[in-house]
N, C-alpha and C positions, 0 to 999 in steps of 0.2 A: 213711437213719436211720429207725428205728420207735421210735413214744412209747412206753417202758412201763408208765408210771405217767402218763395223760394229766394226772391232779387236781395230782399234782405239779412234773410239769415246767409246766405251766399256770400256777399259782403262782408259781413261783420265774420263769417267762420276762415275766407281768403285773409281777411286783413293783411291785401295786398298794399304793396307803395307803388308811387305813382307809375314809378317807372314798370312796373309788374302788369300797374293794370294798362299801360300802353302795350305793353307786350300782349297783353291778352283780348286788345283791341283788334291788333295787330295779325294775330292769325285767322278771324273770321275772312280780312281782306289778301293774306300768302300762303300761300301751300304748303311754301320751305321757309318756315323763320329761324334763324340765326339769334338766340337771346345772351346777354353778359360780354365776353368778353375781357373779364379783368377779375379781380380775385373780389370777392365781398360783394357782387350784386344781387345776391338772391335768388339764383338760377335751379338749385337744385329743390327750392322751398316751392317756386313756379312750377317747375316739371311736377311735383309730388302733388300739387292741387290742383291746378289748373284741367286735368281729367276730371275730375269730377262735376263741373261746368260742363266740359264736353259730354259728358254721360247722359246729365240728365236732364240739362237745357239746351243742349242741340240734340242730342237724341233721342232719348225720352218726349221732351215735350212738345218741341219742332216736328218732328219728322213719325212721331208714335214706333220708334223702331226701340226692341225689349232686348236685352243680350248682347248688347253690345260690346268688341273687344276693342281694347287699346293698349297699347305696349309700353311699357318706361326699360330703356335700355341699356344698360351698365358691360365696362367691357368684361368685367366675372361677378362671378355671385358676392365674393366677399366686398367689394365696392357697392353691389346690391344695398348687402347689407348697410353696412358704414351710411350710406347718404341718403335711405329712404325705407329700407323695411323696418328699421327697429325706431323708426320714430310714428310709426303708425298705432300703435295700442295708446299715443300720446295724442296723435294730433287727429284720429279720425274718430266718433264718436261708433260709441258702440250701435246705436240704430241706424247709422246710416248703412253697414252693413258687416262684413266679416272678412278677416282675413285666415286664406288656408293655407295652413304653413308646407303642406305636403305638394302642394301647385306654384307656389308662392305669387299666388294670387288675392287678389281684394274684390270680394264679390259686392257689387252696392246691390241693398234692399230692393226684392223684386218690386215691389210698392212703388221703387223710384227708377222702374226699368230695369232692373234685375244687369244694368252693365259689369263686365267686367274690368280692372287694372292688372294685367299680367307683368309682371316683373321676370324680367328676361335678362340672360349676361349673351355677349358679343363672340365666345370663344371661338365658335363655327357656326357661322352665318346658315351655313346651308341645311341646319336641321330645322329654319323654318322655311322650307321651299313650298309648303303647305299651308303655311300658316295666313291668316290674313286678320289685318291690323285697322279701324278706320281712323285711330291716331296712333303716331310714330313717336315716341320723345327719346333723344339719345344723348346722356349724361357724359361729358367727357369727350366730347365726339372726335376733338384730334386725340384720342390714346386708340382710333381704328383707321386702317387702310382705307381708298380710296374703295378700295372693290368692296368691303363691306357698306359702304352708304351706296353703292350700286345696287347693292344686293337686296339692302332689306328695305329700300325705296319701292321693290317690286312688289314688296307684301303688304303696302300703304293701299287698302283695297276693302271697300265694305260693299254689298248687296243695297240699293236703296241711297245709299250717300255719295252724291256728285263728286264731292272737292274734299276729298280726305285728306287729313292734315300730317307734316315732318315738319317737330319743331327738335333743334340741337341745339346745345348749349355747353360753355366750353371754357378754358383759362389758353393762353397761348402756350405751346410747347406739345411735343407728342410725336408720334410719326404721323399724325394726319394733317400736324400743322400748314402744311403748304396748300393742300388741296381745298383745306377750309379757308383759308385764307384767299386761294384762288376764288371759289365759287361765292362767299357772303362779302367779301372787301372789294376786291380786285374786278370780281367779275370776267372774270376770263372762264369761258363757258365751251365746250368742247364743238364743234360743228352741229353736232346733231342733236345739242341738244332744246327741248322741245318746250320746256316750263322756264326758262332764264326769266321773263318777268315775273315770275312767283319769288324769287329768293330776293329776300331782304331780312339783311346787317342789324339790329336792333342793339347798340352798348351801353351795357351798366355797367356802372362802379360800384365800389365802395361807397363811396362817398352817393350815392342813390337809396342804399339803404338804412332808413333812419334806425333800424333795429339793432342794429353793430355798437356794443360797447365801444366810445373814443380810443379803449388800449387798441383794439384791433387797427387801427387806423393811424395811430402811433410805431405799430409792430411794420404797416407795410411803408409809412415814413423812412422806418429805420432800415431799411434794406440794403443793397449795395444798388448802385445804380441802374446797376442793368435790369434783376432783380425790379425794383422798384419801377421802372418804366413799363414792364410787362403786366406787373399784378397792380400796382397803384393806377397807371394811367392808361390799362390797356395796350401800350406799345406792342403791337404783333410782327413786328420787325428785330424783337427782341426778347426773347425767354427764357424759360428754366430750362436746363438740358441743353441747349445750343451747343451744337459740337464746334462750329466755326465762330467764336464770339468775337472775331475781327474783322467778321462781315460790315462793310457798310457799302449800299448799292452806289451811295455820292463818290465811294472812292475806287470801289472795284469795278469801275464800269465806267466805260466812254463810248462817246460814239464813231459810230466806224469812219477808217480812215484807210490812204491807200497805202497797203505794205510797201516798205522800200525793196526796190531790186534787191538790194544784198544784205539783206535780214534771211537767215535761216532759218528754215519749214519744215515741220514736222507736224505729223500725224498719231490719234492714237482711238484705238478702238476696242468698246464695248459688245460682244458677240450676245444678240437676243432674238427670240422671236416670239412665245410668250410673251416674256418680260421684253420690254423694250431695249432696242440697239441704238450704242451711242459713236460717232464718231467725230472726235474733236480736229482743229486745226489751229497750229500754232506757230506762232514766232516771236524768234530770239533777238531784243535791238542790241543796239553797241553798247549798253550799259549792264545788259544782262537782264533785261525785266522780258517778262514773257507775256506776250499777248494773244491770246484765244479771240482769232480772228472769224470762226465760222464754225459750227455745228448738223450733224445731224443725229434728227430722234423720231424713231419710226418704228411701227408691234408689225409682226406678222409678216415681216419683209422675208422669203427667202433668201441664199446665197446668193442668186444669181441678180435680184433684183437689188444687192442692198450692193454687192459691188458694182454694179451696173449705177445708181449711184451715188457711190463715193468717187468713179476715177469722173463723174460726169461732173458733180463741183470740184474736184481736184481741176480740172484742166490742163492746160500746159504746165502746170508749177512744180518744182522740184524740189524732193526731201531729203533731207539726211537721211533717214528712216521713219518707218511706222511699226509703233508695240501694238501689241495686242494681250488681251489674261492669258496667260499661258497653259488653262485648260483648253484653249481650243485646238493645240497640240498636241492632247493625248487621243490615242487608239479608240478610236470611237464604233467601228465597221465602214461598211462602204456606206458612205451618205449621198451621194450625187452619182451620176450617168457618164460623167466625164472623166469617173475614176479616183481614186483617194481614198485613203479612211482617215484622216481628220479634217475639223473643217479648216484648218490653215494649210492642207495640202489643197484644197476645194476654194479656198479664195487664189492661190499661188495660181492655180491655174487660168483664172482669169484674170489677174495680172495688178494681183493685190499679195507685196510679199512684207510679211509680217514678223517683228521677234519677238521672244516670249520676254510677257512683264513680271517684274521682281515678285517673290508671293511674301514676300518681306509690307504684310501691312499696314502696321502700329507704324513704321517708319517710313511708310509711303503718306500716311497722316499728318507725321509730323513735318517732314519735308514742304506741306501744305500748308501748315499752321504757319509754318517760314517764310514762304514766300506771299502770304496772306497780310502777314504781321505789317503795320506801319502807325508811324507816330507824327508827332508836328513836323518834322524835319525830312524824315524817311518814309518815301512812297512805297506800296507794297510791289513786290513781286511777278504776281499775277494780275494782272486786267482781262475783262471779256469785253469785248464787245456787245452793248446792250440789245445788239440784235441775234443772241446766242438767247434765246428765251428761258430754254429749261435748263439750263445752266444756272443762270440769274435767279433763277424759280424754287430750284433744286437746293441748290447750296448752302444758303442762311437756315432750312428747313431740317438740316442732318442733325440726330439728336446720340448723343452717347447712348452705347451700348449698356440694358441694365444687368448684364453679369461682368460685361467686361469695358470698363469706362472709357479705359486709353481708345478704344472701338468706335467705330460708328455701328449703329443699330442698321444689321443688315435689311429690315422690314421696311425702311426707308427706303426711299425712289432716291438713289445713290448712283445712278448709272452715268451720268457726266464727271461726277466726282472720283468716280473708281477709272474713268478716262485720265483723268488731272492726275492721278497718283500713278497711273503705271507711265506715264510722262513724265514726272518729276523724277521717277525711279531709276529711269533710263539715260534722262538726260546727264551729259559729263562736261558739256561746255559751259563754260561759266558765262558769256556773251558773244555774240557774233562780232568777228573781227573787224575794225573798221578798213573801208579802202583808202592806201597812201594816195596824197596827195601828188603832183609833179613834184614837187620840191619834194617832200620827203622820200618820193622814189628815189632823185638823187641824191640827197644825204646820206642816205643806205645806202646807196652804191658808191661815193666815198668812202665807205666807215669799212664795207666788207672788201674794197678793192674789186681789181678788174678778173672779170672773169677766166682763165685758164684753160685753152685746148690744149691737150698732150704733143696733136699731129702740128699746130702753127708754132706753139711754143718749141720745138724740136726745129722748126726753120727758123728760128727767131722771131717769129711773127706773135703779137699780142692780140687776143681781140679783145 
């Protein structure tokens, strides 16, 4: 069969909704489209067609380029399956071209460019360090790390094609949550980076796609609230999985203010260099609530640089103590020049001394959830200051563990948070003591009587 009207058999075989085809407007003009956002927009129906447009109407017949690949990206094969291979002997016709099950790939008819559709899972990014993709689509995209959309942005690359396209699309919840949320909502974009006016937010609902039986839409009515604000209304401040679901930033978060003299201080720190190193600062008022007054979070830092600084925003101020994981006190070999085989013998020496944190987890969690927890009447526990970023950033974004729930999912960027919990673990003061007043100094010294030297009381003298 030959197309003879491609715009319109294209049309009527997309029978896209509106919002689909703004979407599909939409990437001719971004590089990096963000599509959905909420449960029911028809996101995964877009990804599964929307290649074929690109195949043969920008490739094919724009550009005359034959063979073209393009990626649909799922984080394992069996999600593959589930959302887009086994609906292909349904929804693509058989001349358009062929699906091979041993590649699991969709060859379109050389007649029509001979493009390819690769269908790919996310498990290790790095066996496509070869590969090259002139469109990206990746289904789910908070169920992957930040380093995999690093990664396979690098394989967005065709011979002949300027502006190759990364379109994601996604429900809230994941261990990507935050980062996606950072770069398509928020916009918080790393220094260096180089396309930030390519990325744009595009949200469907439900309620966008006319093709949803009313029960569906009745089913996400019926939800629990929280629930229902994520998948009905998009709310990305709120999802499935949420390890901390008493986050709210209106409540755990003020803006900075100057600690009182006698509020007690303490420290507590995450040891990284890969992975990034967290060091918190905190204080206890007279009521017992703790405020996370300052932050640092920095990759790559050595020892030397990273205490060099922490005592540089420490300053003059003075701690009870500072924890630290208590793996940084095991037996490591010699690591520094200045002598030690751990690295907490390697910060001691430059004048960062450290005790080891509880490895008591589940209950460093929950101690979290406690002081997190607040209702009409009762404030929570913890406050940051809103200029603690990746704290702020980090925290709402922790999603339970899926073998072990009481957990937080270690693939999660957890590293302020595993600060907060070996702080909570340690700490035994229930508030900082208030200072007596003159009057109550004297009261007190009423109540306990006059002081007693042995040597004056022995000559009759009282002092």
């Amino acid at each position: 069969m030959r197309i003879l009207n491609w715009r319109k058999w294209w049309q009527k075989w997309a029978n896209f909704t509106e919002k689909q085809k703004e979407a599909e407007r939409l990437v001719d003009f971004y590089d990096y489209l963000f599509y959905g956002g909420a449960g029911g927009g028809g996101k995964s129906y877009f990804l599964r067609k929307y290649p074929i447009k690109f195949l043969i109407e920008n490739c094919w017949h724009r550009l005359k380029l034959k063979g073209v690949r393009v990626g649909i990206f799922c984080e394992d094969y069996p999600a593959l399956w589930d959302r887009h291979i086994c609906r292909i002997p349904y929804e693509f016709p058989n001349w358009l071209g062929e699906y091979r099950s041993m590649s699991h790939e969709f060859a379109v008819s050389p007649e029509y460019g001979g493009g390819v559709i690769c269908f790919r899972n996310l498990d290790d990014p790095s066996k496509y360090a070869s590969a090259d993709f002139a469109l990206i689509e990746v289904d789910e995209l908070t169920k992957n790390p930040r380093e995999t959309f690093h990664f396979i942005r690098m394989r967005k690359r065709w011979a002949g094609i300027q502006r190759t396209k990364f379109v994601g699309a996604s429900n809230p919840g994941g261990i990507g949550h935050g980062w996606v949320q950072d770069l398509w909502m928020r916009r918080k974009f790393d220094p260096n980076e180089q396309e930030a006016s390519q990325f744009f937010f595009l949200p469907a609902k439900a309620t966008d796609n006319p093709h949803l039986d009313a029960s569906y839409l009745k089913t996400l009515d019926s939800l629990p609230e929280k629930l229902r604000k994520a998948y009905r209304d998009g709310n990305w401040d709120i999802f499935a999985g949420q390890y901390f679901t008493e986050w709210d930033s209106s409540i755990h978060t003020c803006h900075p203010f100057p600690i009182p003299a006698g509020w007690k201080k303490f420290r507590s720190y995450d040891h990284g260099y890969e992975n990034p190193a967290c060091c918190k600062w905190y204080a206890l008022d007279y009521e017992g609530r703790v405020y996370v007054y300052r932050e640092l979070y920095v990759r790559g830092y050595t020892i030397d640089k990273i205490s060099e600084e922490i005592l540089r925003l420490s300053g003059d101020e003075n701690y009870e103590w500072s924890v630290c994981d208590s793996s940084i006190f095991a037996q490591t070999g010699i690591i520094d020049r200045k002598g030690g085989s751990t690295i907490a013998e390697a910060f001691a020496r430059r004048g960062l001394l450290f005790i080891p944190s509880s490895k008591r987890r589940i209950d460093g969690w929950n101690l979290m959830h406690q002081y997190l927890y607040w209702d009409e009447v009762k404030k929570p526990k913890l406050i940051h200051f809103n200029t603690c970023y990746n704290s702020v950033r980090t925290l709402p974004a922790l999603i339970h563990d899926d073998k072990n729930p009481e957990d937080v999912n270690t693939r999660c960027e957890d590293h302020p948070e595993d600060c907060d919990r070996y702080f909570l673990m340690a700490l035994h003061e229930t508030r900082t003591p208030k200072p007596l007043t003159d009057i109550e100094k004297k009261l007190q010294l009423r109540r306990e009587g006059p002081v007693l030297d042995f040597n004056t009381f022995y000559r009759g003298e009282i002092v």
